[in-house]
C-alpha positions in Angstrom: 0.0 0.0 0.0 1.4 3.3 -0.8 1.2 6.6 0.9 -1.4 8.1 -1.0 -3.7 4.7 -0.2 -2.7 5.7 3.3 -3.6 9.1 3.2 -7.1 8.0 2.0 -7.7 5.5 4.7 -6.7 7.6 7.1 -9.3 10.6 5.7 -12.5 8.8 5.7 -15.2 9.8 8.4 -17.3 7.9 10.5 -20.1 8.9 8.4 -18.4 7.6 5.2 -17.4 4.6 3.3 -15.7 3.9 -0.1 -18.6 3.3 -3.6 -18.4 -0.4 -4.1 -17.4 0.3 -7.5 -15.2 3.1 -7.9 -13.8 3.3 -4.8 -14.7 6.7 -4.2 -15.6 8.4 -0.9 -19.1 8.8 -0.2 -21.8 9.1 2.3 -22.9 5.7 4.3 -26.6 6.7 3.9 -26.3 7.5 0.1 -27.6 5.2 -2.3 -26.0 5.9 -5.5 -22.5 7.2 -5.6 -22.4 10.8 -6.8 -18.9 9.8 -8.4 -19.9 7.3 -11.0 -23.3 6.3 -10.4 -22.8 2.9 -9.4 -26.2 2.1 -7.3 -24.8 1.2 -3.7 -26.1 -2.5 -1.9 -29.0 -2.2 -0.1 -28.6 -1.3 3.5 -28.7 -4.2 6.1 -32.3 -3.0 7.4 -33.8 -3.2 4.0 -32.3 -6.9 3.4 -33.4 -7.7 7.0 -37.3 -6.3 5.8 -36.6 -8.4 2.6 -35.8 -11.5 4.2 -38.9 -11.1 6.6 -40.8 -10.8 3.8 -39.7 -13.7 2.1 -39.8 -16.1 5.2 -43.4 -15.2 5.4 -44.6 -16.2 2.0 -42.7 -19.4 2.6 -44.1 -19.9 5.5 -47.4 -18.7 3.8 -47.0 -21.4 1.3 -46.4 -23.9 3.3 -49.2 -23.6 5.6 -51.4 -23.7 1.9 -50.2 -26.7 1.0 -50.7 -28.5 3.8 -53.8 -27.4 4.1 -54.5 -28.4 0.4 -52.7 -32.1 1.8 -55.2 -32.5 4.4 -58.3 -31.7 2.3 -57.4 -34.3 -0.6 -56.5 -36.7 2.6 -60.0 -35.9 4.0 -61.9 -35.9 0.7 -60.1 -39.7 -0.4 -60.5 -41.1 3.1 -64.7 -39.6 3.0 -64.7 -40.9 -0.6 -64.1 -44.7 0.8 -66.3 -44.7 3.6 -68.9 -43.3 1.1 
């Protein structure tokens, strides 16, 4: 690492964090980087929301199909004694 890379390291805020692209300095919070436009990852919350989201449709879907299971069960087993 040379000086210069030192330097930079050295300069960046708490508030701050290098574009995931470019490299460049930019704010934490911002989404895109002003330097070359590079849309940042999404922050940790939003993945958290996301992942909440998805573990509820699972869970959604799962609790469908077994409820579609235990009708076709119900249904065959009603059918026989029918």
């Amino acid at each position: 690492m040379n000086e210069n890379q030192d330097n930079l390291i050295k300069d960046i805020k708490e508030s701050e964090c290098y574009c995931r692209d470019c490299g460049a300095i930019i704010k934490k919070e911002a989404e895109i980087c002003v330097h070359c436009g590079i849309r940042q990852s999404s922050s940790h919350k939003s993945y958290l929301d996301d992942v909440k989201k998805l573990r509820s449709i699972i869970i959604g879907l799962i609790a469908i199909s077994g409820s579609v299971v235990f009708i076709m069960i119900l249904v065959w087993i009603l059918d026989e004694i029918f």
